[in-house]
N, C-alpha and C positions, 0 to 999 in steps of 0.2 A: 504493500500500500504506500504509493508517493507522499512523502511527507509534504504539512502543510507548507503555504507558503509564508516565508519568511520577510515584511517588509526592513529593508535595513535604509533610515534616512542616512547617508554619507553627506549628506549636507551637513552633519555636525563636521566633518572637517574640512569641507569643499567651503569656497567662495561662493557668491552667489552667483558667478559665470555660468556660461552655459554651453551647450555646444554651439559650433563659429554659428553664428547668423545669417552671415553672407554666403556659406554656403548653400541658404535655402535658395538664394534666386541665383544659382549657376545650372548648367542644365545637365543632364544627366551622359554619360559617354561609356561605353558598351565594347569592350571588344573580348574576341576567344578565338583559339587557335582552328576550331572545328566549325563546318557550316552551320549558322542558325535559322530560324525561322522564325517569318514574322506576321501575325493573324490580325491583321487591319481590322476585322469584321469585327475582334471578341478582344482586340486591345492589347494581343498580348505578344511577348516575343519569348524565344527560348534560345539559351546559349548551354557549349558544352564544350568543356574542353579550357581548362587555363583562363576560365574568365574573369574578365577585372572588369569594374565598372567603379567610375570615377562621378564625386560631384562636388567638385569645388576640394576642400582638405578631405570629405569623404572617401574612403578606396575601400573597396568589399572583392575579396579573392575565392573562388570558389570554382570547384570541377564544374558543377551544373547548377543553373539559374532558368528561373521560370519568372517573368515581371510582369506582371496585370496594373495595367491604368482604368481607373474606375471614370466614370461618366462623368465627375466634379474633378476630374484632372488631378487627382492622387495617386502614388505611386506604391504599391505592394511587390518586394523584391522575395524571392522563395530561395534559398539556396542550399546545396546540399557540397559534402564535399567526399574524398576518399579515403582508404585507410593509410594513414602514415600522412595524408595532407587534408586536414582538416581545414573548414571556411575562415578566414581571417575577413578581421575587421578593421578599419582605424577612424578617428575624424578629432582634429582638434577644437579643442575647446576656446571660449572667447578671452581667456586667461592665455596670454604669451607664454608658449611655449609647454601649456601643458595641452593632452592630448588625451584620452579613452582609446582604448585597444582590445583585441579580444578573439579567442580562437571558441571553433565550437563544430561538431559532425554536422549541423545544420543548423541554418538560420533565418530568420523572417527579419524583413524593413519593411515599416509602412511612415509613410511619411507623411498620411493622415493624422496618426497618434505623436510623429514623432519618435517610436518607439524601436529598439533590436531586440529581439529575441533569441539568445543564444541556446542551442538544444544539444543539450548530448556531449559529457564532459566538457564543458564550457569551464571557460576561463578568462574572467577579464580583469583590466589595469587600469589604474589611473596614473598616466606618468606626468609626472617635472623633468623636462628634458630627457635626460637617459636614464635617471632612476624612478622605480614605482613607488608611487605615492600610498596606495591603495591596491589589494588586489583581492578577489572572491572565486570562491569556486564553486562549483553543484553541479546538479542533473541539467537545470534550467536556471537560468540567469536574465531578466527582463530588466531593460537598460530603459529608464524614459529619459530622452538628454532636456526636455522641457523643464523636468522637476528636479533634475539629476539626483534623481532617489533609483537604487538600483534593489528586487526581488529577487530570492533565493528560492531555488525549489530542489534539497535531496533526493537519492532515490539510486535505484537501481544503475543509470548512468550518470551518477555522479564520479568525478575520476578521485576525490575521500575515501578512505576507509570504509564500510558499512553505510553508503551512501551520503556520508554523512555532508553539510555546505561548511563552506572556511572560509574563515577572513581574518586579511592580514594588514591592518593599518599602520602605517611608519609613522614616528613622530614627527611632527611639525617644528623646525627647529624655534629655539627662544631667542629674544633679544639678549645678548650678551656672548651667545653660542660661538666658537669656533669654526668657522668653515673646514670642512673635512678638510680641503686643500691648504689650508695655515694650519693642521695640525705635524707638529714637527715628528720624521721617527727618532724611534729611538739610533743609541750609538751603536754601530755592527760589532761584532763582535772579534777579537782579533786573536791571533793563535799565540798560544803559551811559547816563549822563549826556552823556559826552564822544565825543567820536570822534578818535584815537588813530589816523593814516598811518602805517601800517609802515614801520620802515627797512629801505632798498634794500643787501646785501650788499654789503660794500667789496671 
């Protein structure tokens, strides 16, 4: 039985940014290594094969894609991927230089909600530049970048122990904090000149 779901607000340590903006009015870019096809009548297109689709910082990586545009001109992205190359995600945030990231065996966009759905050993990140800020795990992982509140859901395909969801928050550093890169090492260590017989216990 899939455990319930778990809402986690990460807004307790996120900003109130969000995902880029200006990504919403860049237009969407489609390619794959294999023929696609495209159903003008029912809206929809299907790609296979190495497909990336770009929208603005957006990029979604995935063997096969299935995209349905609804009559109000919303977009539903379906993606599945294979074994050993799971769907990737990414799109930055309106905070310079942090970004949302995330792998998963399948995934849904809709861009109606706003929302990713990652399915199936999901795995997502919150980075600052090159380190993760934030990262969760589970069966099901439900990203809204509107509220940037991110849902957990355990279970059988969670890549946890006994299904179980994980989260791993870094600390936010303090004022007064040391940047890792001013922290000095230590002195190396240098080889003994002498050689020093221990003495035998009286």
């Amino acid at each position: 039985m899939p455990r319930p779901l778990i809402p986690l607000a990460l807004a307790l340590a996120l900003t109130a940014a969000h995902a880029e903006k200006a990504d919403r009015l860049k237009p969407f870019v489609f390619s794959s290594d294999k023929p696609g096809s495209i159903d003008n009548a029912n809206q929809r297109l299907g790609l296979e094969g190495n497909v990336i689709i770009t929208r603005g910082s957006l990029q979604l990586k995935a063997e096969k894609v299935d995209v349905k545009e609804t009559p109000d001109g919303y977009v539903q992205a379906f993606a599945s991927g294979v074994a050993g190359q799971p769907v990737s995600f990414r799109q930055n945030r309106d905070t310079p230089g942090e970004a949302v990231e995330g792998q998963a065996d399948q995934l849904e966009y809709d861009t109606r909600t706003e929302t990713v759905r990652f399915i199936g050993n999901a795995n997502v990140r919150r980075t600052r530049g090159s380190l993760v800020a934030e990262e969760v795990t589970g069966a099901v992982i439900v990203y809204d970048s509107r509220s940037e509140v991110f849902t957990l859901e355990g279970g059988n395909a969670s890549p946890n122990p006994n299904g179980r969801t994980r989260i791993v928050m870094m600390p936010r550093a303090q004022a007064g904090d040391a940047p890792a890169s001013a922290v000095q090492p230590g002195l190396p260590l240098q080889p003994s000149t002498t050689i020093t017989t221990p003495r035998k216990p009286s």
